[in-house]
N, C-alpha and C positions, 0 to 999 in steps of 0.2 A: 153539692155538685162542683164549688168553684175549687174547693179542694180537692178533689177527684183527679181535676183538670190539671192542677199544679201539679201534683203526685205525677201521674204519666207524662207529663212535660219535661221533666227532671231528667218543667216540668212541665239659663242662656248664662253661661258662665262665661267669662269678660277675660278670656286668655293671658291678653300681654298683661294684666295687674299683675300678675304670677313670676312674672318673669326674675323676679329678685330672689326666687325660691331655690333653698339648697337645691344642687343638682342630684338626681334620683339614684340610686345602688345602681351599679354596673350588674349585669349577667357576670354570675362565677362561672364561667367558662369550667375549669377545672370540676368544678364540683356534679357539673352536670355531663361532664366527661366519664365521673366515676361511677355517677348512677348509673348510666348507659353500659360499662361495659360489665357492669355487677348484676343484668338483668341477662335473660337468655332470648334469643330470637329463633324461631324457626320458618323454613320458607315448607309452607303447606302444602306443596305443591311435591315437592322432593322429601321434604319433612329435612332436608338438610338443616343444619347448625349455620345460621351466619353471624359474621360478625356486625358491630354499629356500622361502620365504614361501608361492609356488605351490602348490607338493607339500605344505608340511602344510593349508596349507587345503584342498586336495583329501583328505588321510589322516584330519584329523581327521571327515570325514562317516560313517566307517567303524564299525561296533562294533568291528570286529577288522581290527588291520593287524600284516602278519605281513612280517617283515625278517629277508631272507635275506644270510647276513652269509661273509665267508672269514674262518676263527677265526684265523688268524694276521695277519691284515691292522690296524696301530693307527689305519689312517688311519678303518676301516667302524666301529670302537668310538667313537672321535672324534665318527663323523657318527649312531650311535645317540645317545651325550649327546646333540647337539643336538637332535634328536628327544625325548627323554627332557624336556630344559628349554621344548622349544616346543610341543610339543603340546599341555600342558595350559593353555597360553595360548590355545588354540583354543575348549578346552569343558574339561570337569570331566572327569579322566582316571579310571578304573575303576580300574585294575591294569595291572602289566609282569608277563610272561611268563618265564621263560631254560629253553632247555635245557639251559643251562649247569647248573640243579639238581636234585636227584631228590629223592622223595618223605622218604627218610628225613631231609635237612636242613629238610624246610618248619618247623618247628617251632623249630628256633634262628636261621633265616631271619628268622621275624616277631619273635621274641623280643630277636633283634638292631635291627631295621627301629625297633621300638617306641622301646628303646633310644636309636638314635641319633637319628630324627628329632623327635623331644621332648627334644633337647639336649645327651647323653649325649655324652663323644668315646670312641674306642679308637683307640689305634695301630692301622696298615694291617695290620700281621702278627696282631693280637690278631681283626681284621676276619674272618682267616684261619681262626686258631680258634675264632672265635665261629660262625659260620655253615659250620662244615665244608666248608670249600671244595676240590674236589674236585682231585686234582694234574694227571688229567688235562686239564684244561685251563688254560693260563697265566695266574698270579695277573700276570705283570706284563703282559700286555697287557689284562685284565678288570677289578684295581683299581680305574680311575677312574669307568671305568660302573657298577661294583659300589657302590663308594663314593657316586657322586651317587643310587643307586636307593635305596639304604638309608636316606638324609636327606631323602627325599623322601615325603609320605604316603598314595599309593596302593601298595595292598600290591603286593607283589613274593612270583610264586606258582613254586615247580618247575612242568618239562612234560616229564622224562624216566622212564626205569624205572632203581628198584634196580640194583645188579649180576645178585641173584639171577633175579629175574623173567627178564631180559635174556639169562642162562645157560639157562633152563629154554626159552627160547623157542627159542636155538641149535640146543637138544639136538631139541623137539617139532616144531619150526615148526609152531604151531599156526593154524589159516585163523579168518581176523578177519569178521565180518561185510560183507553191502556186496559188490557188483559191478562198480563204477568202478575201484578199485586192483586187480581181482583181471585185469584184462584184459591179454591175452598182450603187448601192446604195451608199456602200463609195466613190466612185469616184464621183458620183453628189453631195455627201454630203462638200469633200473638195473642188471641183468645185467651189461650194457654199460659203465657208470659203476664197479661195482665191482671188474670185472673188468680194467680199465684200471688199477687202485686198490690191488688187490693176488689178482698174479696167482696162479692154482693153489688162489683158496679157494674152499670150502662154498659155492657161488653161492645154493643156494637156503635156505642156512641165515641167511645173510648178508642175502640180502632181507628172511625173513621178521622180521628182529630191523627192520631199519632201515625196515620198515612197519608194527611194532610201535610202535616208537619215531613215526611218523607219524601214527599214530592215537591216540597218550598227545598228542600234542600238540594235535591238533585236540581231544580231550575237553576238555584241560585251557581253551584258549581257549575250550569253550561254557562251561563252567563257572564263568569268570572275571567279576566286574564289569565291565560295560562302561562305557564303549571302554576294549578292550584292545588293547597292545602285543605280539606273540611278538617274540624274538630267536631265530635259532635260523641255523645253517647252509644254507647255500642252497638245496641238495637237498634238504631238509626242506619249505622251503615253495613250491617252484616250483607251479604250478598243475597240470601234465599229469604229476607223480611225487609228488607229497608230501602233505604235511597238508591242502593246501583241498579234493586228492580224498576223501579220509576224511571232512571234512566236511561234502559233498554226499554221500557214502553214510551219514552219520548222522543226512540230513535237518536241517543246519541253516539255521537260517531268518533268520540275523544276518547283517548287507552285509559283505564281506570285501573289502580291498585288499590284494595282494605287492608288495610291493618290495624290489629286488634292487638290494645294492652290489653292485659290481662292480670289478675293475680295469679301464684306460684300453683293456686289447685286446681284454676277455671280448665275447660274441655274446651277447644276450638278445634274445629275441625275443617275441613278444606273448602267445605259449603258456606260458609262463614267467613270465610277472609282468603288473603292471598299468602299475611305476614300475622303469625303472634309473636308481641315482645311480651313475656315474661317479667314485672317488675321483680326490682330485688326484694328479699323480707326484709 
């Protein structure tokens, strides 16, 4: 079961000693320049062609833009950075988002964040133990985005659950407030996603964690200074399954844009996001 749970989740370090530590790799600007303009973007809306420049001047209008990422892909971390570095050349950024952290790290997260972005260095592995970074998800694909959020000084907030919380919900499936996620369409829709995902599980156990999880994230995005960032897996923030539905059942009244990377074959369609970027192959 505890692996069940990890699958659809997917799925006190002592600062100043550090301080005599080589200073960390700069963000290649350039390289993440390249990537960006080597991918394709379309606005879902119009189905037009835009360019990078395009998309964040249309993202930056947003309080909350929410990127729906595939966690094993280095090229969709790549094209966060550049979002991460261009954005806040738009307007004054609020905060970044990650599902990537839960509640119990927020507190060595800032404590880190403080740390490094007023000068401080740590080696990439010390990065690791300072912020409890969680194994299920991979430090070598997360590092560099980890790394430039950390150096940067809008704060960087969790938007998942504990373990435990996450277990008790397996065990209750307890029903979340709100009408829109509770419709028999989205529930046979992710039914249908997880059960392609991994067959012979708890279907209804398994939703109610990963609408749990849906709803810790939209809180956590009203809650955040705005404009905010989410990262988060793409099922999490598709518009007709995920977090913007929770949002519209908690009554939020903040403009919200999706965008969805993608790879070169995925289908998105306009129910589903606002923006696909296309990574490059």
């Amino acid at each position: 079961m505890l692996k069940k749970i990890a699958a659809v989740c997917l799925g006190a370090l002592v600062l100043s000693a550090c301080g005599s530590m080589a200073p960390p790799p700069v963000v290649d600007q350039a390289s993440l320049e390249a990537v960006a303009q080597s991918g394709r973007i379309i606005d879902l809306r119009t189905q037009a062609t835009l360019t990078p420049a395009q998309l964040a001047a249309e993202l930056a209008q947003a309080d909350i833009v929410m990127v729906g990422e595939k966690h094993d892909q280095i090229k969709h971390h790549q094209m966060e950075q550049w979002l991460v570095a261009t954005l806040p050349q738009q307007r004054p950024q609020g905060s970044f988002v990650l599902e990537m952290l839960q509640p119990k790290q927020q507190d060595k997260v800032t404590k880190t964040q403080a740390f490094l972005s007023g000068g401080g260095h740590l080696r990439m592995d010390k990065v690791v133990q300072a912020t409890d970074w969680q194994k299920g998800w991979n430090w070598a694909q997360y590092r560099d985005l980890v790394n430039q959020l950390l150096r940067q000084p809008a704060p960087v907030l969790e938007a998942n659950l504990d373990r435990e919380p996450m277990m008790q919900i397996y065990k209750d499936k307890p029903i979340l407030s709100g009408a829109l996620h509770q419709r028999s369409a989205v529930k046979a829709e992710l039914a249908k996603v997880i059960d392609a995902m991994h067959e012979g599980a708890d279907l209804d156990a398994m939703i109610a964690v990963q609408q749990h999880r849906d709803r810790k994230m939209a809180e956590a995005v009203m809650a955040a200074p705005k404009p905010t960032m989410l990262v988060a897996g793409a099922y999490h923030v598709v518009k007709n399954l995920g977090a913007p539905l929770h949002l519209r059942d908690l009554g939020n009244q903040a403009t919200v844009k999706v965008l969805i990377l993608a790879q070169p074959d995925a289908k998105v369609l306009p129910e589903h996001a606002d923006y696909v970027w296309y990574a490059p192959q």
